[in-house]
BAVEX-668269 format. One record per atom (N, C-alpha, C, O): x, y, z; residue in three letters. Coordinates in pm, whole numbers, plus 50000, padded with zeros to 5 digits. Example, Ala and Ser with C-alpha at 12.3 -4.5 7.8 and 13.67 -1.06 7.14 Angstrom:
BEGIN
513194943150780ALA512304955050780ALA513204967050780ALA514244966850846ALA512854977550708SER513674989450714SER512905000350787SER513415011450804SER
end
This chain:
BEGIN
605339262368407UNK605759275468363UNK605469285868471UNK604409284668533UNK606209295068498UNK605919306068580UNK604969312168581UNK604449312468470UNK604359318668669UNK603769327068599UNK604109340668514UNK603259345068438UNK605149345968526UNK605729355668483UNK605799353568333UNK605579362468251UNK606079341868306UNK606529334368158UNK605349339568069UNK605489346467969UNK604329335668113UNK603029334468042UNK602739350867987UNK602349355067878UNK602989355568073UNK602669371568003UNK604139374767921UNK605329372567947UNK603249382667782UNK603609386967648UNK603599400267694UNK602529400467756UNK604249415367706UNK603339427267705UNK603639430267523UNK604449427667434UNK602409437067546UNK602179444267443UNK603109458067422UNK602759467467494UNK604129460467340UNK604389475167332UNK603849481467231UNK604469479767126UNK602709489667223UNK601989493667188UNK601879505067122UNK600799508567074UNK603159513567111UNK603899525467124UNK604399530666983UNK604669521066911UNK604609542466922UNK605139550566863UNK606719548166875UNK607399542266791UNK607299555267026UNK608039554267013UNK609229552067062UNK609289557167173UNK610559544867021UNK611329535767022UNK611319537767178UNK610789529067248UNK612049551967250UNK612239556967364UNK611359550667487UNK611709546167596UNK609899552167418UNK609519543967549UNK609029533467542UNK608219529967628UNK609459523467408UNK609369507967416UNK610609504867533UNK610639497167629UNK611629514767477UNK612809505667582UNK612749505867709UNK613229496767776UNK612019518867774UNK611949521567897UNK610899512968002UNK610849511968125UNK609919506167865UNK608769499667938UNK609479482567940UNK609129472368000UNK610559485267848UNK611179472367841UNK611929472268008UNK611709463368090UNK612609481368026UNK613649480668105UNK613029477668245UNK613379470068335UNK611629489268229UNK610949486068345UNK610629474168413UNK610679472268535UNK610159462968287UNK609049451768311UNK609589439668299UNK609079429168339UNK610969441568225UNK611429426068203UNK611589414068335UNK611639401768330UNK611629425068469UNK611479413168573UNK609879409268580UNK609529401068665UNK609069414168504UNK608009408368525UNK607109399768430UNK606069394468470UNK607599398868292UNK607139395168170UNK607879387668094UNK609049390968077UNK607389376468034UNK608249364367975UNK608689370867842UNK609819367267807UNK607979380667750UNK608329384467623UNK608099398867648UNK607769404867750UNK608419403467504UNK607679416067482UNK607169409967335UNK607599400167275UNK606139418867299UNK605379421067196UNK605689430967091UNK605479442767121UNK605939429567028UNK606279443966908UNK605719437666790UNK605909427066730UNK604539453266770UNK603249446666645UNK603519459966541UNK604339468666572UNK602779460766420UNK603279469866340UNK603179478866352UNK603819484366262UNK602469489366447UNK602839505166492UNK604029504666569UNK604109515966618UNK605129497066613UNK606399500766643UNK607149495166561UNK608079502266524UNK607099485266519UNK607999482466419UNK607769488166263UNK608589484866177UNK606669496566230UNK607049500866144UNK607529519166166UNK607939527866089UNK607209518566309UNK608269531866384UNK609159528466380UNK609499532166267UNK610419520466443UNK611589520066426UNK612379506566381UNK613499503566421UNK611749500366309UNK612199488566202UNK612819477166297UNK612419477466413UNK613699467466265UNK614009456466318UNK614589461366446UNK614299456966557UNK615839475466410UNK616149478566536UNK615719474966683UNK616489471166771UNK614429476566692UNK614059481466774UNK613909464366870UNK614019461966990UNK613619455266752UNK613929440766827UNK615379436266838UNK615479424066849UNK616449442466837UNK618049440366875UNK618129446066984UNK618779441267076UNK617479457666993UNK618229469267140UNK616959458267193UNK617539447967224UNK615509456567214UNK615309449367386UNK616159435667359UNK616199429467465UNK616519431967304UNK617119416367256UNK618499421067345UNK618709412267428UNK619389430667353UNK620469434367413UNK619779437067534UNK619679425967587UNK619359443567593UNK618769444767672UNK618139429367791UNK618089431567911UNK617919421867762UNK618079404867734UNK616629401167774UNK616279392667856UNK615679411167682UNK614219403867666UNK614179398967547UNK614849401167446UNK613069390167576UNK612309379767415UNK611379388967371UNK610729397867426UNK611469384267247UNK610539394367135UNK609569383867099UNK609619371967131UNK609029387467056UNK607059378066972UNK607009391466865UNK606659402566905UNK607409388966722UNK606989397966625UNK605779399066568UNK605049389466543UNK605589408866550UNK603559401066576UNK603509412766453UNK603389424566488UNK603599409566318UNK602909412366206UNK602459409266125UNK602319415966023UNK601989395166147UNK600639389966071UNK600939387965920UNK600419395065835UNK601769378265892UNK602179376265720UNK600819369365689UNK600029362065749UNK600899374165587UNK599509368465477UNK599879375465321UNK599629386765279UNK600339367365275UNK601059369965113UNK601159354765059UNK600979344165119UNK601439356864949UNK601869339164848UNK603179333664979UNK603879339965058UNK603019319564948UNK603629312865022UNK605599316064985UNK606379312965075UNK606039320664884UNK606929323964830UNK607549335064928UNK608699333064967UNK606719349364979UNK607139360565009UNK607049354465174UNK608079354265242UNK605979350565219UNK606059344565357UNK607369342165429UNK607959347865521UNK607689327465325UNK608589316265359UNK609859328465340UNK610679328565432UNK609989334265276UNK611139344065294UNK611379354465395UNK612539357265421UNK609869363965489UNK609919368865576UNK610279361765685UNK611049366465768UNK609669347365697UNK610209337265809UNK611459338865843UNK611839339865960UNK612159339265747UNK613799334065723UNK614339347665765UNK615549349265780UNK613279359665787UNK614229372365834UNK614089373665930UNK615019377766000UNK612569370265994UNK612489368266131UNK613559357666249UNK614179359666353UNK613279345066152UNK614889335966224UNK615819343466236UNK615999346066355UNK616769349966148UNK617959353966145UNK617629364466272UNK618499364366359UNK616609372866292UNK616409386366365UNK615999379966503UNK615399385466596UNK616409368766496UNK616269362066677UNK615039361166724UNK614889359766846UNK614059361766649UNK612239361966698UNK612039350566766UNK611999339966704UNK611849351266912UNK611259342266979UNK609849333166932UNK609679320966926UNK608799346566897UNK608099342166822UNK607519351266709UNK607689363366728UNK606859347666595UNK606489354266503UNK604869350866446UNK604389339666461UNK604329359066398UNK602869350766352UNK602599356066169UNK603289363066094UNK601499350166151UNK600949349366024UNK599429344466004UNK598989335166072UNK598639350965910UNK597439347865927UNK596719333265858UNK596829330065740UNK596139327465940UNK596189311065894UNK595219313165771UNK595299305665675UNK594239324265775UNK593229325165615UNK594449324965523UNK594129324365404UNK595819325465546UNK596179323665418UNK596589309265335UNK597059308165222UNK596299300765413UNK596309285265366UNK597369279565421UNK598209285265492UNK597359263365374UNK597919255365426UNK599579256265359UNK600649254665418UNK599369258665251UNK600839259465171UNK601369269165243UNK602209266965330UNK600729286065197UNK601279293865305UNK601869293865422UNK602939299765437UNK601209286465537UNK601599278865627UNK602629273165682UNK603339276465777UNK602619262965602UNK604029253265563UNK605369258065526UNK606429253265566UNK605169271665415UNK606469275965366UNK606799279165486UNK607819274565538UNK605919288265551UNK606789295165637UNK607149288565785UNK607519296465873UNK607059274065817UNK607199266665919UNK608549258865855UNK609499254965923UNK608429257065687UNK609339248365637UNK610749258065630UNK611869252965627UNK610569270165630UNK611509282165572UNK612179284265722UNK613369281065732UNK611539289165837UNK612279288265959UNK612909277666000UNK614089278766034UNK612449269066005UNK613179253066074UNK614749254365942UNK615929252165966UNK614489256165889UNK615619256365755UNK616589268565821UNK617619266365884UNK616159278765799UNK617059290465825UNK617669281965961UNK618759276265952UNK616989281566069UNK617419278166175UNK618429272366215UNK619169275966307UNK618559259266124UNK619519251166119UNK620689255366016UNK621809250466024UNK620399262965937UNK621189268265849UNK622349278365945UNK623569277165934UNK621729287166028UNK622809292166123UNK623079288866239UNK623739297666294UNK622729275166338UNK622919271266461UNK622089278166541UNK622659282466642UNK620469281666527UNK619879291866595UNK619029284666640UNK619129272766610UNK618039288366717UNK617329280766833UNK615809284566684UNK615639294666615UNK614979270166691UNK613749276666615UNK612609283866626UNK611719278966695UNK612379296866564UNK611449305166651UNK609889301266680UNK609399295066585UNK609179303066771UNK607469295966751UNK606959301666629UNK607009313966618UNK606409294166523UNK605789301366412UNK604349305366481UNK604229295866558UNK603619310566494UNK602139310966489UNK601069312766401UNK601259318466293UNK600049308866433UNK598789309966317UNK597779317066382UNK597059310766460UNK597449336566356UNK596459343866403UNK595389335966323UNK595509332166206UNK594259334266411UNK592799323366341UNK591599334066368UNK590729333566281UNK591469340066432UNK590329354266405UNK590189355166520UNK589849347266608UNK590739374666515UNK591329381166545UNK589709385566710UNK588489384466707UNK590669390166818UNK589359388666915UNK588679399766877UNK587599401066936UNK589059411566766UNK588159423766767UNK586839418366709UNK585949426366739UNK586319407466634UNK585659403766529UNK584589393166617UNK584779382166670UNK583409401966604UNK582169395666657UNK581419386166543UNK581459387366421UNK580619374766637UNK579609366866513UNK579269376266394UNK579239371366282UNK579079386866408UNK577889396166334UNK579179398966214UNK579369393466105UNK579789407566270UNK580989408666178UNK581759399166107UNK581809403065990UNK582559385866124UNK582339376866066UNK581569370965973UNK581879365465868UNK580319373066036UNK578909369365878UNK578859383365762UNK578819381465640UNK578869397165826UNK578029401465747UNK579209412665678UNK578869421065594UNK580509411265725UNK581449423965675UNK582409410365622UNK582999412365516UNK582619395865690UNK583579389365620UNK583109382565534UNK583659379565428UNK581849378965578UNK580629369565437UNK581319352265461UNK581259342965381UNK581989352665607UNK581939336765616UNK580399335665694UNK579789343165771UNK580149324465642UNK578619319865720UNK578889302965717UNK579569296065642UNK578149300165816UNK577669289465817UNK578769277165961UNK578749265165985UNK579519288366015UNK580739286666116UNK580879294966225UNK581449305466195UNK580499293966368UNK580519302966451UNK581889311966447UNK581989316666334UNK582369313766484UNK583689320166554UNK584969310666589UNK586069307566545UNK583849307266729UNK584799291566784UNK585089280066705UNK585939271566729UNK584139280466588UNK583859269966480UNK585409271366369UNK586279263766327UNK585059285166359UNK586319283366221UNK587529286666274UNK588449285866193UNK587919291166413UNK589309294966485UNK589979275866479UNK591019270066447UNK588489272266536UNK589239254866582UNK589889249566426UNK590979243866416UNK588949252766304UNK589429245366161UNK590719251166118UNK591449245366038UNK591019263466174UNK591959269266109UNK593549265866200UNK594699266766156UNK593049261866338UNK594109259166464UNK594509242166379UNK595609238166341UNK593509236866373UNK593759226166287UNK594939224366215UNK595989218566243UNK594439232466085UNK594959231765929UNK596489236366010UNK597499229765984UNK596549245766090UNK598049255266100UNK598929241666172UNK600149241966156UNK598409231266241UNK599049218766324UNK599799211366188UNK600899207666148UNK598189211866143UNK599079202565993UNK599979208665886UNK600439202765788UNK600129220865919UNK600929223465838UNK602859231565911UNK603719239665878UNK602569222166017UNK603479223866087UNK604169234666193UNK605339235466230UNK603139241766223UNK603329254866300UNK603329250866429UNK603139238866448UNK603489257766524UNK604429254766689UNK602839259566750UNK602769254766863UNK601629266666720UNK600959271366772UNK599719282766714UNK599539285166595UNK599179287066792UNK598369299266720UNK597889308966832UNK597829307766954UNK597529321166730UNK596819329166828UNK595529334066815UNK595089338766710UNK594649332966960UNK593209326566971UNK592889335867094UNK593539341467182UNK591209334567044UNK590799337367184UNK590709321067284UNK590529309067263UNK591099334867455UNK590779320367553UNK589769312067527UNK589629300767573UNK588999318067450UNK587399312667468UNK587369299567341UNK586369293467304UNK588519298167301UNK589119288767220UNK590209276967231UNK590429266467172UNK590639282667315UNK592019276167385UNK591749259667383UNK592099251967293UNK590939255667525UNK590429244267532UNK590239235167416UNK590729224267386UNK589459242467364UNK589189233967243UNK590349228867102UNK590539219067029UNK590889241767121UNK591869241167041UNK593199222567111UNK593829213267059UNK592979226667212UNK594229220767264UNK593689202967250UNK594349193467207UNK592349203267301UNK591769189967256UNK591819184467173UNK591749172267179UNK591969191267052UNK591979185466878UNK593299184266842UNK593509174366771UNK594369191766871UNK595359197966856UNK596439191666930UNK597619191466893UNK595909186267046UNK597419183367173UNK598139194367220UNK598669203767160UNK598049190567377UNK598459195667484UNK600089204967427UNK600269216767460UNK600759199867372UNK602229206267347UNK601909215767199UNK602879220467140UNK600869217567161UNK600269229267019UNK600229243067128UNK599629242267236UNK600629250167104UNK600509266167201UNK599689271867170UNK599459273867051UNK599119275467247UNK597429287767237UNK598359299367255UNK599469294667281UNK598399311867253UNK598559326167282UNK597549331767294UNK596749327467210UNK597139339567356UNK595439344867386UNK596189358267375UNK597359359467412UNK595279370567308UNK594989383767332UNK593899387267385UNK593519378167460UNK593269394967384UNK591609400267479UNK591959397267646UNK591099394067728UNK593869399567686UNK593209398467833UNK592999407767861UNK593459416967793UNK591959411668011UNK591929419768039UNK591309415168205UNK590269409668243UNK592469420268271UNK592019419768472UNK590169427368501UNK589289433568442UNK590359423868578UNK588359425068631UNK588369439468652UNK587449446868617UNK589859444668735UNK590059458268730UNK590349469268599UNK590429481368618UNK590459464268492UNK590789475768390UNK590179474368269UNK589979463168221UNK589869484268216UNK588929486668087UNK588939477467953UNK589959473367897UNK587569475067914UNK587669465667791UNK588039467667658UNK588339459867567UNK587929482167670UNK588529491267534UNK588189485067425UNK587009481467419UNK589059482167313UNK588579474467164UNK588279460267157UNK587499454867079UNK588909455167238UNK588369437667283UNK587069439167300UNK586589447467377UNK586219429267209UNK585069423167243UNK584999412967321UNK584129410667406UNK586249404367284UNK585849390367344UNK587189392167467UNK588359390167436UNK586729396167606UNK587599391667673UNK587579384167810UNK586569379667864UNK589029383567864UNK588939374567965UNK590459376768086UNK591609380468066UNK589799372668198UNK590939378568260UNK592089369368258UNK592099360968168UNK593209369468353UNK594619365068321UNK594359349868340UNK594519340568261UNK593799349968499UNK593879335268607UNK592799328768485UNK593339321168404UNK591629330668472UNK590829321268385UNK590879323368268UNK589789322068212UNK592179327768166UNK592629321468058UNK593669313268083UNK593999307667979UNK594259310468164UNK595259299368156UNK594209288668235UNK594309276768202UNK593399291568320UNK592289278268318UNK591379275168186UNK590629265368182UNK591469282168105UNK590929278568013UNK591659270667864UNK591089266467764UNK593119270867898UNK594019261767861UNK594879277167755UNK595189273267643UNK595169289467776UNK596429300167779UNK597509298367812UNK597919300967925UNK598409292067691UNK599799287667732UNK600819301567772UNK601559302467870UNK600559313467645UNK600739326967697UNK599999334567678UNK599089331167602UNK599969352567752UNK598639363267716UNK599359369267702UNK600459368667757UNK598959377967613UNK599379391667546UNK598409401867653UNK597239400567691UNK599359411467680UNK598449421867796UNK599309432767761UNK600519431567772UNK598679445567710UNK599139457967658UNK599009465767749UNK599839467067839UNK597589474667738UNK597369486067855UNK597139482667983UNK597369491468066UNK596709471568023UNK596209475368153UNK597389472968254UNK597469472168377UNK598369472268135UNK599539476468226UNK600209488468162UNK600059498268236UNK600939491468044UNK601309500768000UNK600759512968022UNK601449522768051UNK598809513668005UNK598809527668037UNK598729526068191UNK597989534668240UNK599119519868256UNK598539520968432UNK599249533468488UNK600389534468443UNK598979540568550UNK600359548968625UNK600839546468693UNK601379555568755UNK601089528568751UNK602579527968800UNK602189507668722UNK601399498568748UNK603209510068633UNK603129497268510UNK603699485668596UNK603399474168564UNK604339487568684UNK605099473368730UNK604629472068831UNK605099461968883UNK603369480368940UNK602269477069018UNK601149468068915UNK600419458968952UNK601239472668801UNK599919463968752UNK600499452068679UNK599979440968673UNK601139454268649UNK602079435068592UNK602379427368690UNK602579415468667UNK602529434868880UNK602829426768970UNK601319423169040UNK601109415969137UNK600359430568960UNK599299424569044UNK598989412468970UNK598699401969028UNK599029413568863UNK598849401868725UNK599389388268762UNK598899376968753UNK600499392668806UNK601519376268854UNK600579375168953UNK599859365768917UNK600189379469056UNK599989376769173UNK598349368769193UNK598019358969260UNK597509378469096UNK596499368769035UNK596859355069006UNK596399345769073UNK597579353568921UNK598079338568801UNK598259330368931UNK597539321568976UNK599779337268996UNK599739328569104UNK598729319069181UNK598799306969202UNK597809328069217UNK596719325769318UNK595339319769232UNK594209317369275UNK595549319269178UNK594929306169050UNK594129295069134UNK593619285469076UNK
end
């Protein structure tokens, strides 16, 4: 894979105007874009047709977690809406899961469409040991402990992949097999700020740490010149 491939950006944005512009900017440098629910619930599906015309890949990144019924039906809107990839939160079970791996592959074939990566978010990189035990009241499972059970359950229940910290990847891929996709968020270059990520890691040693793709928001978006800092990013990966 390129390196270019591997990076997701994050559009991070309000609004529509300068998703497209950061689109227009970056697409020679970024395998997807990212659109999570502060833009898409700014300017609705739209806003994944115009970069889709535009001729970038989308990753819809709003985290379904509902009865397996309402899921398996968002799946089927995401297929139709051309989602490269889409995610959902694996705490919501294995059925959950399934509908919505069983509901895309269906739609898919139902209109001659390519099938989108389902994903399984397994806990989330803002969420420290401490938090986990004492605000989620799981105990008795590190971090790395219940991301791997949950990367698991999402294999068996037929999903293309999940999204993890790097600091998971490896492991994930060991239990899981080499062709299961990691997506990592928390990157962040040696040069730019750690901001709300607790757990992070830079570009080159999450894909050594087995990062099939990274999601990277600001430390390119807010940079003041965005396609100097996405070209330093490749150039890192490269030099790997």
């Amino acid at each position: 894979m390129e390196a270019k491939e591997r990076i997701i950006l994050a559009l991070d944005v309000d609004e529509p105007e300068r998703a497209l512009d950061l689109a227009r900017q970056l697409s020679p440098y970024v395998g997807a874009f990212k659109i999570g629910m502060q833009l898409f619930n700014s300017a609705g599906p739209q806003i994944v047709r115009d970069i889709q015309a535009r001729g970038g890949e989308v990753f819809v990144d709003l985290k379904f977690h509902d009865i397996p019924n309402t899921v398996g039906a968002a799946s089927k809107v995401m297929t139709r809406l051309g989602a490269k990839m889409f995610n959902l939160h694996a705490a919501g079970g294995r059925e959950m899961m399934k509908a919505a791996a069983d509901a895309a592959a269906d739609e898919a074939a139902r209109l001659g469409l390519a099938r989108p990566i389902v994903l399984a978010v397994t806990v989330l990189t803002s969420i420290s040991q401490a938090q986990l035990e004492q605000e989620m009241m799981v105990t008795g499972h590190s971090v790395s402990e219940l991301a791997l059970r949950w990367a698991v359950m999402a294999k068996k229940s037929g999903l293309s992949g999940v999204v993890c910290s790097p600091h998971e990847a490896h492991h994930i891929k060991q239990h899981c097999g080499p062709d299961f996709l990691t997506v990592t968020p928390g990157i962040r270059p040696a040069w730019s700020a750690a901001n709300d990520q607790k757990r992070i890691t830079p570009p080159a040693q999450a894909v050594r740490m087995g990062a099939d793709y990274m999601v990277i928001g600001r430390p390119i978006t807010a940079a003041d010149d965005p396609v100097a800092a996405a070209a330093r990013i490749i150039s890192e990966l490269e030099a790997k």
